[in-house]
N, C-alpha and C positions, 0 to 999 in steps of 0.2 A: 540165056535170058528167056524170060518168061511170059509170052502175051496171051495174054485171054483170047478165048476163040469165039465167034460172034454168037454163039450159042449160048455161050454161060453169060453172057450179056443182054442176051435177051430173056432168058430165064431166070434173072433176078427179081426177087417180086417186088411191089410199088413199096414207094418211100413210107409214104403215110399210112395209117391203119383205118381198115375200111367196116364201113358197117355194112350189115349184107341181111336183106328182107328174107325172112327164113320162112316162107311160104312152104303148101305141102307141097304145091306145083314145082318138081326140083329140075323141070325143064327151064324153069322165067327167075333165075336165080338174080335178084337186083343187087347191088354194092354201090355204096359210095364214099368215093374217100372222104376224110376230113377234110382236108384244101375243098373239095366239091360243097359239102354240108356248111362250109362258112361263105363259102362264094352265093350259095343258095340262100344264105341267111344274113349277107350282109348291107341288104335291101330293107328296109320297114317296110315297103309295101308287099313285099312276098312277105316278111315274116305276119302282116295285117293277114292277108289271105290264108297261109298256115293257122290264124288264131281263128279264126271266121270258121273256118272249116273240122276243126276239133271239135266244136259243140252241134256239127251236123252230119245226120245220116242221110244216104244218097246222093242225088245228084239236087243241083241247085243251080240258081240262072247266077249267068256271070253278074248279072245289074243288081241284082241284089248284092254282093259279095262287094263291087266299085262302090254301092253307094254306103254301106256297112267302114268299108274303110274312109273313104270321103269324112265320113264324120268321125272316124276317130282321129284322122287325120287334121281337122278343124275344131276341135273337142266341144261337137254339137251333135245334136239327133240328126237323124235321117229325114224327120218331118223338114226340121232349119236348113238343110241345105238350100243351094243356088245352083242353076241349072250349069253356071260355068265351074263352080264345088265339084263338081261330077263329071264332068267332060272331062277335066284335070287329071280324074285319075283313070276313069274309063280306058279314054285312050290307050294311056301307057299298061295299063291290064292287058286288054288287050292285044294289042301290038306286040307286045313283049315279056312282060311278067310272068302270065299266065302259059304261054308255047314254053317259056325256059323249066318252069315248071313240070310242065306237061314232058318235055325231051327227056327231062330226069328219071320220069316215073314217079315224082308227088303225087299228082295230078293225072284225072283224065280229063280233059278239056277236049269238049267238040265247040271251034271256035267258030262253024257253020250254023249252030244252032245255039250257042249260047250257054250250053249249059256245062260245068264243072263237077265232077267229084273228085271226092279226096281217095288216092291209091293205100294202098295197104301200108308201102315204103313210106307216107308222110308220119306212119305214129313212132318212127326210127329219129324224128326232129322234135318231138312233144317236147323231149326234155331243154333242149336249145330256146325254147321256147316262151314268154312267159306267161302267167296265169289267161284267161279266157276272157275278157269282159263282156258279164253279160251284167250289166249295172245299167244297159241302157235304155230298157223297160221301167227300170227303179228309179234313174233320173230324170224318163219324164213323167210318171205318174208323183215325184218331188216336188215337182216345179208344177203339176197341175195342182197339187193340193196347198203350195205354199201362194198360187195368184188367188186359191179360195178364201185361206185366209187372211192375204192383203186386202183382198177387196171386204171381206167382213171386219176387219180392224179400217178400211173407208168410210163405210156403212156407218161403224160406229160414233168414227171422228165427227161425220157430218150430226149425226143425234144431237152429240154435247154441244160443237159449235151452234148449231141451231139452237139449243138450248139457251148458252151464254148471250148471244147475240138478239134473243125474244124473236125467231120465227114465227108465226101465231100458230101452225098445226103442230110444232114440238111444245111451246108452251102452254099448252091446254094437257099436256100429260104432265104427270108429276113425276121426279126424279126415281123416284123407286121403281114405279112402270119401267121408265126409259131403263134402268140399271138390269133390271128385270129380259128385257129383249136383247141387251146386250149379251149379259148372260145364258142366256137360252139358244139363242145365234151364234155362239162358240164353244158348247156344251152340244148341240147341234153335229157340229161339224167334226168335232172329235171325236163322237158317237160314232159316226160314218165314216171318217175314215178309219177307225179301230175295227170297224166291219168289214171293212173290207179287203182288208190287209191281208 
């Protein structure tokens, strides 16, 4: 009969297939298995942080990063947040997301000063990953130009109503005028934001 001898049982290599940070430094040689890489990624808030940190070089303050996800997590800007939006996720960053991270080798997180970078071994997860959103510049410069034009189709409303209804400062101008600053007031505004796009 035939037993294995403790040797060739501990020299069998791991089940799962590992990916390994192929640095030139071949002293700090990183790997992580698959079972690790989905344990790592089966959080949104780390995968939030992973996305956060893809579109950045350096290091960067942890509160930026809590409040970045906070609002993706709420699917609002960083300005709309609430002071409890952000406590929410702060916390559990802190406390824990971010060290599990950091233990990995993602991350280097100094959780004494706050601030985060992204380690070499995080571009080994890009692909697990999805796209970046940075749409959040673009959705509120949207929302700034769509209250511009609400409020100039206001503007408007109030003209005609004031018109219909013989306001005396509307009805001393004639329709064409009025038609006139309408038109000028939303030829205006599409001038400028076409400038500035």
């Amino acid at each position: 009969m035939y037993y294995p001898s403790i040797m060739s049982v501990i020299e069998t290599p791991s089940d799962g297939p590992t990916i390994e940070d192929t640095s030139d430094d071949d002293t700090d040689e990183s790997t992580l298995t698959e079972d690790q890489i989905f344990h790592l990624l089966q959080n949104e808030r780390r995968r939030n942080v992973l996305r956060y940190l893809q579109g950045e070089d350096g290091t960067v303050r942890m509160r930026d990063i809590a409040e970045q996800v906070a609002a993706w997590e709420h699917d609002t800007t960083v300005k709309a947040l609430t002071s409890k939006q952000r406590q929410r996720v702060y916390i559990p960053l802190y406390q824990s997301h971010l060290p599990k991270l950091d233990e990995e080798g993602i991350i280097e997180y100094n959780q004494s000063r706050g601030i985060v970078e992204r380690a070499s071994l995080a571009d080994r997860l890009d692909r697990h990953l999805g796209p970046v959103d940075d749409d959040d510049a673009t959705d509120d410069e949207s929302r700034s130009w769509n209250s511009y034009y609400l409020g100039a189709s206001g503007v408007s409303a109030s003209f005609f109503a004031g018109m219909v209804f013989n306001v005396p400062p509307l009805t001393a101008l004639p329709a064409v005028a009025l038609s006139a600053v309408v038109l000028l007031l939303f030829t205006a505004l599409t001038v400028t934001k076409i400038a500035t796009e």
